[in-house]
C-alpha positions as a LaTeX table, in Angstrom:
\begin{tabular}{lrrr}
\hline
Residue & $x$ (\AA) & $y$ (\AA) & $z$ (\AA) \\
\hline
Unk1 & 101.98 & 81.22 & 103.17 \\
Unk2 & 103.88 & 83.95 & 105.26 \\
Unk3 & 107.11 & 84.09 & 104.00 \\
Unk4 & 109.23 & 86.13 & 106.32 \\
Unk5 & 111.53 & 88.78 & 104.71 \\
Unk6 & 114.94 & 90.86 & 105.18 \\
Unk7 & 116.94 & 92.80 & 103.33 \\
Unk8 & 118.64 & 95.77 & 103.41 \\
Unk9 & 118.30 & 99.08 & 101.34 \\
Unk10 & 121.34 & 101.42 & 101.77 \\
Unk11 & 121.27 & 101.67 & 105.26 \\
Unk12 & 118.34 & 100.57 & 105.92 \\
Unk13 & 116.94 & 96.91 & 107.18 \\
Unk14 & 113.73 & 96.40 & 105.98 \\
Unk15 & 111.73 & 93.14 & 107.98 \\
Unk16 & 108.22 & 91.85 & 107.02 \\
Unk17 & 106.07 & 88.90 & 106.31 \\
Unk18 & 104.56 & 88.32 & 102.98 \\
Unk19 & 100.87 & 86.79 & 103.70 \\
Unk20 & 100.58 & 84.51 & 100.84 \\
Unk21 & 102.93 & 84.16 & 97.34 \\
Unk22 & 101.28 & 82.29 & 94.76 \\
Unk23 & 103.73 & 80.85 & 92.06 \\
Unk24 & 101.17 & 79.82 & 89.17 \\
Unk25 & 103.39 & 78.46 & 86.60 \\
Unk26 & 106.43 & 80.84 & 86.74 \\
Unk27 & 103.71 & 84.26 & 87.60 \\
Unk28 & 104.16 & 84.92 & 90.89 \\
Unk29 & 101.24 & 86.92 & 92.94 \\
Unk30 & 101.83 & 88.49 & 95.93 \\
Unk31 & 98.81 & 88.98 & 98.17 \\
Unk32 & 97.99 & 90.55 & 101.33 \\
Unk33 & 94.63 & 89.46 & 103.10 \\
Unk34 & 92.15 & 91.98 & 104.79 \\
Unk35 & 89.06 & 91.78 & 106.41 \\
Unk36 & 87.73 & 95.36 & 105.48 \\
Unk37 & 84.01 & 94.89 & 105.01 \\
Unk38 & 82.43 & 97.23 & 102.28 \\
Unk39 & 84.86 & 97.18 & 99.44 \\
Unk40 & 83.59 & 97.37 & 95.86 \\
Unk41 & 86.42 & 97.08 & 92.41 \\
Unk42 & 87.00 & 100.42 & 92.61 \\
Unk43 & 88.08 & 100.58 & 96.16 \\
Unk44 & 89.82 & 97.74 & 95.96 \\
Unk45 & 91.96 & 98.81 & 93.38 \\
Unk46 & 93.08 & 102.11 & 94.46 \\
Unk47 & 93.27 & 100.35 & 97.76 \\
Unk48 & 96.13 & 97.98 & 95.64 \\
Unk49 & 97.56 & 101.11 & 94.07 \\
Unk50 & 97.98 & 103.22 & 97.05 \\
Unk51 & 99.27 & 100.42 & 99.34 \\
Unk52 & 103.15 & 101.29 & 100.53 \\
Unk53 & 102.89 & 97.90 & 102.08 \\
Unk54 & 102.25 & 95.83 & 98.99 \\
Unk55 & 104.69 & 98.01 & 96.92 \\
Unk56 & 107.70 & 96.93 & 99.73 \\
Unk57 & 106.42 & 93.35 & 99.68 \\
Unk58 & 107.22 & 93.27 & 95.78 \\
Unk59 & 110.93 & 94.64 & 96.57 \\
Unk60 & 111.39 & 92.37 & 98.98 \\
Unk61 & 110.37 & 89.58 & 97.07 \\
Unk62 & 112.87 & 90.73 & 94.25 \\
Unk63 & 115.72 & 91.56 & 96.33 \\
Unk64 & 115.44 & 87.88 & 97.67 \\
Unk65 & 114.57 & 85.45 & 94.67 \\
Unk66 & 116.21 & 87.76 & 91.89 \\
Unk67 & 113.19 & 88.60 & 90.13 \\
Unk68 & 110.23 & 90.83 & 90.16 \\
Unk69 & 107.25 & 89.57 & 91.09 \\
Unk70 & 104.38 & 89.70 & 88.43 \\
Unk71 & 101.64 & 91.13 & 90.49 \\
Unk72 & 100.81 & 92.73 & 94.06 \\
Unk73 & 97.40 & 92.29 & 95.39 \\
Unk74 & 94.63 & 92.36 & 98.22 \\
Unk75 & 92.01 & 89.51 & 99.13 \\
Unk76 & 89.66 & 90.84 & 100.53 \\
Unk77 & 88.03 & 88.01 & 102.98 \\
Unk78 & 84.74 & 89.54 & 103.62 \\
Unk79 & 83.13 & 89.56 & 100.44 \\
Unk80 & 85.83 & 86.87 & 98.37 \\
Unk81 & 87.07 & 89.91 & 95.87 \\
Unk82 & 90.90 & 89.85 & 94.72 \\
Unk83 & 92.23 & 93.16 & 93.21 \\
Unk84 & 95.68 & 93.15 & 92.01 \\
Unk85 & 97.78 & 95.16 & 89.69 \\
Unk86 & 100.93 & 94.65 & 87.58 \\
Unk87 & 104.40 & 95.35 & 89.28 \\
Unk88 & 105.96 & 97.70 & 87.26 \\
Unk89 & 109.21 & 99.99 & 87.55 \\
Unk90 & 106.69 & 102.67 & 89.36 \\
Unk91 & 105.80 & 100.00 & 91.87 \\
Unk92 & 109.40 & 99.48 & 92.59 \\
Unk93 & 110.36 & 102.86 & 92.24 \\
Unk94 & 107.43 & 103.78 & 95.09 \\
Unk95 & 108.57 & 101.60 & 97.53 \\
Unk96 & 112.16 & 102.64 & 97.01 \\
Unk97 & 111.03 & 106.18 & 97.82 \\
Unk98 & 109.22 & 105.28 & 101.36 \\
Unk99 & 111.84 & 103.43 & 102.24 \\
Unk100 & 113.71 & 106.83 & 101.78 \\
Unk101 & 111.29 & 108.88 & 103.38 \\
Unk102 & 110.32 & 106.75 & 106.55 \\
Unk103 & 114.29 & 106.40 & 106.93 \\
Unk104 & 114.89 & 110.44 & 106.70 \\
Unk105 & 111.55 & 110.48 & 109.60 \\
Unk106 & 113.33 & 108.24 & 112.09 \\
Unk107 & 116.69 & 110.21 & 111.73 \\
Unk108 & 114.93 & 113.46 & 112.43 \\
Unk109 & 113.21 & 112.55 & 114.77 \\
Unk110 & 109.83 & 113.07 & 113.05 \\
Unk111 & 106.98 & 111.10 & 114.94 \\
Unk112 & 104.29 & 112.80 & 114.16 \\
Unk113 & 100.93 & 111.24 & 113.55 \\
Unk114 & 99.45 & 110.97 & 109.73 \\
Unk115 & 96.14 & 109.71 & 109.33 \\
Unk116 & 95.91 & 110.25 & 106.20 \\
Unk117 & 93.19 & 107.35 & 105.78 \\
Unk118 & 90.86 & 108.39 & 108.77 \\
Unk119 & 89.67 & 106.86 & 111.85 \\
Unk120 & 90.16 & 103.36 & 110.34 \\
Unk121 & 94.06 & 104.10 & 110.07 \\
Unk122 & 94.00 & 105.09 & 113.58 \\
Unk123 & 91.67 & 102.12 & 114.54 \\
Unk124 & 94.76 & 100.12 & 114.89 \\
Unk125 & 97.23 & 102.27 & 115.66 \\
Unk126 & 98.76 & 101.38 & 118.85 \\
Unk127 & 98.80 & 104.90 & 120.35 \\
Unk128 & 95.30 & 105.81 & 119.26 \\
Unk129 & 94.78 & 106.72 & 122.85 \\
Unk130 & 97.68 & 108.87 & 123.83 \\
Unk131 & 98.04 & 110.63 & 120.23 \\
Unk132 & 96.58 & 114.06 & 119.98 \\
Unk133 & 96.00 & 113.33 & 116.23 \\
Unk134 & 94.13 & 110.16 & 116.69 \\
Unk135 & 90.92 & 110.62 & 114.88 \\
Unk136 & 88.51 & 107.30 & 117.48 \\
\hline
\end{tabular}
């Protein structure tokens, strides 16, 4: 249970903390916990899919134990659902690629808000007040 992480990527340091890593007889399962109320299997999964987060948690994970973990997942606490998918190259390959793209942001000075998930994005944004893009 929360596993802190760091590791660099080019030049890039990349910092986190895994929520929970389950090692069930040699498959490991990486999952994040949320308390999003309302979430049905299909949500859940392209939540899973479309998560940057869980995509860097599997790189991490690799670039410190040596291997790729077996699956990235959400629990969601509010109703007891788990959706997870396979890590494959893609996964990898993903998180590579915002790595990339948040690093070539920060060196050109590109702030700019992107709520591309709605209000609930900018729900817990830390600017939401201040940000003439916040959507609350």
């Amino acid at each position: 249970v929360e596993r802190t992480f760091k590791f660099a990527h080019d030049r890039v340091l990349v910092r986190g903390r895994l929520d929970y890593v389950e090692d069930n007889n040699g498959k490991v399962t990486i999952l994040d916990f949320k308390t999003t109320e309302g979430v049905d299997g299909k949500k859940a999964i392209t939540r899973v899919k479309s998560s940057i987060q869980l995509k860097i948690y599997a790189l991490a994970y690799e670039k410190l134990y040596g291997r790729r973990p077996d699956e990235i997942g959400i629990y969601f606490l509010e109703n007891g659902l788990v959706s997870t998918i396979p890590v494959t190259q893609k996964v990898m390959d993903e998180a590579i690629l915002a790595i990339k793209v948040a690093e070539a942001g920060i060196r050109d000075h590109n702030f700019k808000a992107n709520p591309k998930e709605g209000a609930f994005t900018c729900q817990y944004c830390s600017f939401n007040r201040i940000c003439p893009e916040s959507l609350v």
